[in-house]
C-alpha positions as CSV (number, residue, x, y, z in Angstrom):
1,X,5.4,-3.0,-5.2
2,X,3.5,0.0,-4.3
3,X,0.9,0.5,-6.7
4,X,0.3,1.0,-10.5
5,X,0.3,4.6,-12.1
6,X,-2.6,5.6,-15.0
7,X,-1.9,8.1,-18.1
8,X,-6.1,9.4,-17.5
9,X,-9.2,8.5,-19.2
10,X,-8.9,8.2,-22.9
11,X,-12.4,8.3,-25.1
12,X,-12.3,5.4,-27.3
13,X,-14.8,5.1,-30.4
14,X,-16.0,2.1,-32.0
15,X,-16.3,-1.4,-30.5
16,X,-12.8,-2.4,-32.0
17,X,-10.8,0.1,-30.2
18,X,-13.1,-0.6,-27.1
19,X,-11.5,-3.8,-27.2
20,X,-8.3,-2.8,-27.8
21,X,-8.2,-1.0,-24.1
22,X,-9.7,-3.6,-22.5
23,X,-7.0,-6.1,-24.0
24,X,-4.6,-3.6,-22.7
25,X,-5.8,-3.7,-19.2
26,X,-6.1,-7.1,-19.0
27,X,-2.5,-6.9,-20.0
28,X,-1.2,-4.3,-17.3
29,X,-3.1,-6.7,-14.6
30,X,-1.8,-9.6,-15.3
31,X,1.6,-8.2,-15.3
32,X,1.1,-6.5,-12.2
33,X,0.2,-9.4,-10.4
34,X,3.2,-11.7,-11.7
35,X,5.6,-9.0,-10.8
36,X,3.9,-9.0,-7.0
37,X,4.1,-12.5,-7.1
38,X,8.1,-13.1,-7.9
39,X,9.5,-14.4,-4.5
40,X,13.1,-13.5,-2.9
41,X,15.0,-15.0,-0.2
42,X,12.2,-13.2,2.6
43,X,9.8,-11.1,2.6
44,X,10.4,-7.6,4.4
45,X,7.6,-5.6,6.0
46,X,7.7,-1.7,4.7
47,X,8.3,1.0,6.0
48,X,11.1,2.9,7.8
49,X,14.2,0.5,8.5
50,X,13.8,-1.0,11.6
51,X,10.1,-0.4,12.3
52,X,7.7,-2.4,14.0
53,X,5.3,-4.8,12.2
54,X,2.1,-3.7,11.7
55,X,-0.4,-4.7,14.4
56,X,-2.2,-8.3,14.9
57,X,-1.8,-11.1,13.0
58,X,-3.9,-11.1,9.7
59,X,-4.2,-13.7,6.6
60,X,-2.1,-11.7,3.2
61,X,-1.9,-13.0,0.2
62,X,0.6,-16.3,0.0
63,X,3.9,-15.7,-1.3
64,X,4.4,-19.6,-2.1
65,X,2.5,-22.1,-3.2
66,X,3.2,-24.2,-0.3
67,X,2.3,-22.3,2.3
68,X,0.9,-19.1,3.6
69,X,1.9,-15.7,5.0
70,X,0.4,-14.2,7.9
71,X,1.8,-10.8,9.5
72,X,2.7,-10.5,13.2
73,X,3.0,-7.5,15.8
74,X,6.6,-8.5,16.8
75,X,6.9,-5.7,19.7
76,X,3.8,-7.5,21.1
77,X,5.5,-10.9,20.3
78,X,9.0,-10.1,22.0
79,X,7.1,-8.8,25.1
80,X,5.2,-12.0,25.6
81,X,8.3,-14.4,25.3
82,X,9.7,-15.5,28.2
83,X,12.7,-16.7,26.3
84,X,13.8,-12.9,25.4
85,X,15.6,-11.3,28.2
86,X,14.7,-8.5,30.4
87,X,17.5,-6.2,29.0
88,X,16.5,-6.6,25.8
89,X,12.8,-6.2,26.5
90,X,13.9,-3.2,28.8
91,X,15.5,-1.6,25.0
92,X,12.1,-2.3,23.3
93,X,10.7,1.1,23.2
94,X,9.8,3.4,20.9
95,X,12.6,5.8,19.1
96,X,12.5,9.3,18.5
97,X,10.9,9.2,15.2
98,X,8.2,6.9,16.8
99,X,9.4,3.9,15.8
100,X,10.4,0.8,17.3
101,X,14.1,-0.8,16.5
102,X,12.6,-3.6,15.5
103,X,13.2,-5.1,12.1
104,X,11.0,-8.5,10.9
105,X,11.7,-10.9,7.7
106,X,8.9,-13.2,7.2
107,X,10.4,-16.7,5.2
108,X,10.0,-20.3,5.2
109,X,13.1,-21.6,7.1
110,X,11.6,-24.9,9.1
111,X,9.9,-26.4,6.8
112,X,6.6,-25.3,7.7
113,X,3.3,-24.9,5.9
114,X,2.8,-21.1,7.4
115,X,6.3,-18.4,6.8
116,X,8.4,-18.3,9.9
117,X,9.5,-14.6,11.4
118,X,12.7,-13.5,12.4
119,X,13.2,-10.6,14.3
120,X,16.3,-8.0,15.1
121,X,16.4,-5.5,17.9
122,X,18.7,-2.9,17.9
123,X,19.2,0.3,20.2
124,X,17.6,3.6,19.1
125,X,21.3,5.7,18.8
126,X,23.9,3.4,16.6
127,X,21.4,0.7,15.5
128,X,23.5,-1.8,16.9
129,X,21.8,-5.4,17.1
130,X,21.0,-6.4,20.5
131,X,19.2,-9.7,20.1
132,X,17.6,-12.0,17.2
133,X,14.9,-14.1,17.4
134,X,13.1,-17.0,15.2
135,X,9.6,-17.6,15.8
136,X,7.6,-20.7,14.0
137,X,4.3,-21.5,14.1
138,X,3.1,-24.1,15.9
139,X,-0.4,-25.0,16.7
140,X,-1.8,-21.8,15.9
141,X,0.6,-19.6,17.9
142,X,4.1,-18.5,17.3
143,X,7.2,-20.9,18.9
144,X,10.5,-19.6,19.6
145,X,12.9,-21.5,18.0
146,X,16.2,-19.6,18.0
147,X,17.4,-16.5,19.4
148,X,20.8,-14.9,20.1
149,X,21.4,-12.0,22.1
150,X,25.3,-11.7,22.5
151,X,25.7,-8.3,21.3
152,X,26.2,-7.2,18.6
153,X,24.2,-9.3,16.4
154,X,22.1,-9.4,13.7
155,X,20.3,-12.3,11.4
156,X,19.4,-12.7,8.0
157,X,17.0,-15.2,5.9
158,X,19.3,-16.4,3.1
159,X,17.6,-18.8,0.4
160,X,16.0,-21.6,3.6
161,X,18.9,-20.8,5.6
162,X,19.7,-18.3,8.7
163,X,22.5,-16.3,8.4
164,X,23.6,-14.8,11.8
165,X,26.3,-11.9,12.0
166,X,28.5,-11.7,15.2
167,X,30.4,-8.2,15.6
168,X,33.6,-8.2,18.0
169,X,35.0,-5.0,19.2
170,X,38.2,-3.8,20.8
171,X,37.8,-0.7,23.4
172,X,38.8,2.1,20.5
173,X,36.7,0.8,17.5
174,X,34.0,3.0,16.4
175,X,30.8,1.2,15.4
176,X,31.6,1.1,11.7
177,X,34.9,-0.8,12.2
178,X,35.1,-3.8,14.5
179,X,38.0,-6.2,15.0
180,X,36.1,-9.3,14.1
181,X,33.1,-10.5,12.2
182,X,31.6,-14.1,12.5
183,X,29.0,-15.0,10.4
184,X,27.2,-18.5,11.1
185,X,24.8,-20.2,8.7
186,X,22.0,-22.1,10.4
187,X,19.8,-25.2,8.4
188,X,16.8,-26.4,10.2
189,X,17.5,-30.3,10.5
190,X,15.4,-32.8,13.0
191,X,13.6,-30.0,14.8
192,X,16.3,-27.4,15.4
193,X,18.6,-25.0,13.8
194,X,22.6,-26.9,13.3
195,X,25.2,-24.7,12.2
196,X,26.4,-26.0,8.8
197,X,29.4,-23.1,8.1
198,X,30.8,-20.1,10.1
199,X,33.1,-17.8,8.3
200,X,35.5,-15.1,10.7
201,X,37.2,-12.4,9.2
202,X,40.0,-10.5,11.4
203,X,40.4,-6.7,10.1
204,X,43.8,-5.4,10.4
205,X,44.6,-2.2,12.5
206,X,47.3,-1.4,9.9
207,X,46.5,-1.6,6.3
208,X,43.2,-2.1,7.1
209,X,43.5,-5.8,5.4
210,X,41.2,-8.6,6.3
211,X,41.9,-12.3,7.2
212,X,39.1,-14.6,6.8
213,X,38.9,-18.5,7.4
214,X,35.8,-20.1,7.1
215,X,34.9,-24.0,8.4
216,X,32.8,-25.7,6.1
């Protein structure tokens, strides 16, 4: 939510209608902070699509009762982890506009009592995801718990689980139409991520139908 808009200062006469406003502000407040407060399957940092997070790691307000949220500078994160590869950290650069192809989703996927980050790296000209990473806090610093970087790829926080997209493309597809799309679904169990459901979907190069199977 990005803020609350006012109608201007109103002069109000007599103690009763005095308050009447304040009632009504009260009112708009409380409102205001139970909207903020509705939850969603993760929480997105703002600004432009794919930007970096916002530098250092700060305590925000929690956006559940069971734990709390704390922001991260992924570009600085990513750098730092031996676990990401060199091509990948080779891509991490700004883009034209400034910004870095990074995308972050802060949710509570492991179980833990502060919101885990996942991260997606794409390139600068098609956006296509390059790798994606899971980071849970441990100890005081951030863990990396899953990462895939078999291009392209690209994860998403859905409800506690991770959903991870796998693109396969023939030599003539353009980026908007690959061949195949996997998408895997990921539940935390005894310490690591388990794949609990993948579902492919085959485009045709004729009709343009889709086949899907999915393994439950």
């Amino acid at each position: 939510m990005r803020g609350l808009t006012g109608s201007g200062s109103e002069r109000v006469r007599g103690s009763a209608q005095a308050v009447i406003a304040a009632g009504a502000v009260f009112a708009a407040v409380a409102l205001f902070l139970a909207a903020c407060g509705t939850g969603g399957t993760g929480t997105r940092d703002e600004g432009p699509a794919h930007a970096s997070a916002v530098a250092g790691v700060v305590d925000s307000p929690s956006p559940s009762p069971s734990g709390g949220f704390r922001r991260v500078d992924a570009v600085s994160l990513l750098r730092k982890d031996p676990a990401v590869s060199a091509a990948v950290k080779r891509d991490l650069k700004p883009c034209s506009g400034g910004d870095y192809p990074v995308d972050v989703t802060y949710g509570y996927l492991t179980g833990g009592s502060v919101n885990d980050v996942l991260v997606n790296v794409s390139t600068c000209g098609d956006w296509v995801g390059i790798g994606t990473y899971v980071y849970r806090r441990v100890e005081g610093a951030y863990k990396n718990v899953f990462k895939a970087e078999e291009s392209p790829v690209y994860s998403e926080i859905d409800g506690t689980d991770l959903s991870v997209t796998k693109q396969v493309y023939a030599t003539d597809d353009p980026v908007s139409n690959p061949s195949q799309e996997t998408v895997i679904t990921y539940r935390w169990k005894a310490g690591r991520f388990t794949e609990i459901n993948r579902h492919e979907t085959d485009y045709s190069k004729t009709g343009g139908d889709a086949a899907a199977t999915s393994d439950n």
